[in-house]
C-alpha positions as CSV (number, residue, x, y, z in Angstrom):
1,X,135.9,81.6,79.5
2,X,132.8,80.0,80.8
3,X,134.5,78.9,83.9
4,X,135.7,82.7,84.5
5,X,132.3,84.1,84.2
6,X,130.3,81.2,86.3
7,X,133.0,82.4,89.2
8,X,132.2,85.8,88.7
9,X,128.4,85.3,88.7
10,X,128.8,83.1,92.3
11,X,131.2,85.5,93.7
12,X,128.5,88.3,92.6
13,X,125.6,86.3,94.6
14,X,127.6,85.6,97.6
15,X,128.4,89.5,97.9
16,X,124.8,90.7,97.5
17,X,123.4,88.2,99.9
18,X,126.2,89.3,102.5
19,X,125.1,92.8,101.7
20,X,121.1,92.2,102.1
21,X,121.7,90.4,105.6
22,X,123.7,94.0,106.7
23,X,121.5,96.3,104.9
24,X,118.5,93.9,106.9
25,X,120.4,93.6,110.3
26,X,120.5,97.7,110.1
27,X,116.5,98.0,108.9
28,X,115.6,95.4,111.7
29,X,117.9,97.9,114.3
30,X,116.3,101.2,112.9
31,X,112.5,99.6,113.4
32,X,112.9,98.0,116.6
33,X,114.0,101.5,117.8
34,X,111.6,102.7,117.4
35,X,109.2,100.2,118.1
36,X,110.8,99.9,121.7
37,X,111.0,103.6,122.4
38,X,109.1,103.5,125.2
39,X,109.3,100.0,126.7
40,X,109.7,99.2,130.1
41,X,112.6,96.8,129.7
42,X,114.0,98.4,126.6
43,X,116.8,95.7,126.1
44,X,114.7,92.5,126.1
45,X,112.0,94.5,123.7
46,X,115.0,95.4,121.5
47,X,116.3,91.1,121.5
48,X,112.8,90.0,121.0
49,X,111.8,92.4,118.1
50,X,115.5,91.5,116.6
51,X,114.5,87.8,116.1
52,X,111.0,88.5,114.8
53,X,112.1,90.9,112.4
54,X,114.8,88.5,111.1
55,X,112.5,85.9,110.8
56,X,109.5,88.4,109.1
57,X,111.4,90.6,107.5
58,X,108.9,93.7,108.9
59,X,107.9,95.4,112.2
60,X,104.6,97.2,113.3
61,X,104.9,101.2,113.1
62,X,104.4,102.8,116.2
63,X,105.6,101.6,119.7
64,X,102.4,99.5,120.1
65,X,99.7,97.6,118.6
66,X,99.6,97.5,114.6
67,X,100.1,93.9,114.7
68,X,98.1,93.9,111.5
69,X,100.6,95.5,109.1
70,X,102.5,92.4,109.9
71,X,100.9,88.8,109.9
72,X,103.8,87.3,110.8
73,X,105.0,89.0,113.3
74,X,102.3,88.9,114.9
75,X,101.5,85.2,114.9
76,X,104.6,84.4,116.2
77,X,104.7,82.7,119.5
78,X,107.1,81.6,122.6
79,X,106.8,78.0,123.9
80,X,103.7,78.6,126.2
81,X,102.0,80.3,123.3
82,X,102.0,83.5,123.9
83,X,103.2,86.7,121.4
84,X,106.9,86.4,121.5
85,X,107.0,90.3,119.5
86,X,106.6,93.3,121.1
């Protein structure tokens, strides 16, 4: 019996994990919309505010600036040290 319900709680975790990475992939997609609206190169805004908001889990409002709502976001930075987020 305890073996039944220990495969049922992993099962349970693996699901809602699988779930949160979707439900996060489609939060990170909605934001960085938004946030690229009105970017010059729209598709490499769009990659670049993908990774940061996988890695921080937010993105600024508005399409610039607001770097403060997010600490990570903004402190994140591409090999020659500058802002790698939009």
């Amino acid at each position: 019996m305890k073996l039944v319900f220990v495969t049922f709680l992993l099962v349970s975790l693996i699901l809602s994990s699988s779930l949160f990475e979707v439900s996060m992939a489609g939060f990170c997609n909605s934001k960085c919309k938004i946030r690229c609206s009105k970017a010059g190169i729209r598709a490499r805004c769009l990659k670049y505010c993908g990774i940061c908001c996988g890695k921080c889990k937010c993105v600024p409002s508005g399409t610039y600036g607001n770097k403060h709502e997010c600490p990570c976001y903004r402190d994140l930075k591409n090999s020659k040290g500058k802002p790698k987020c939009p």
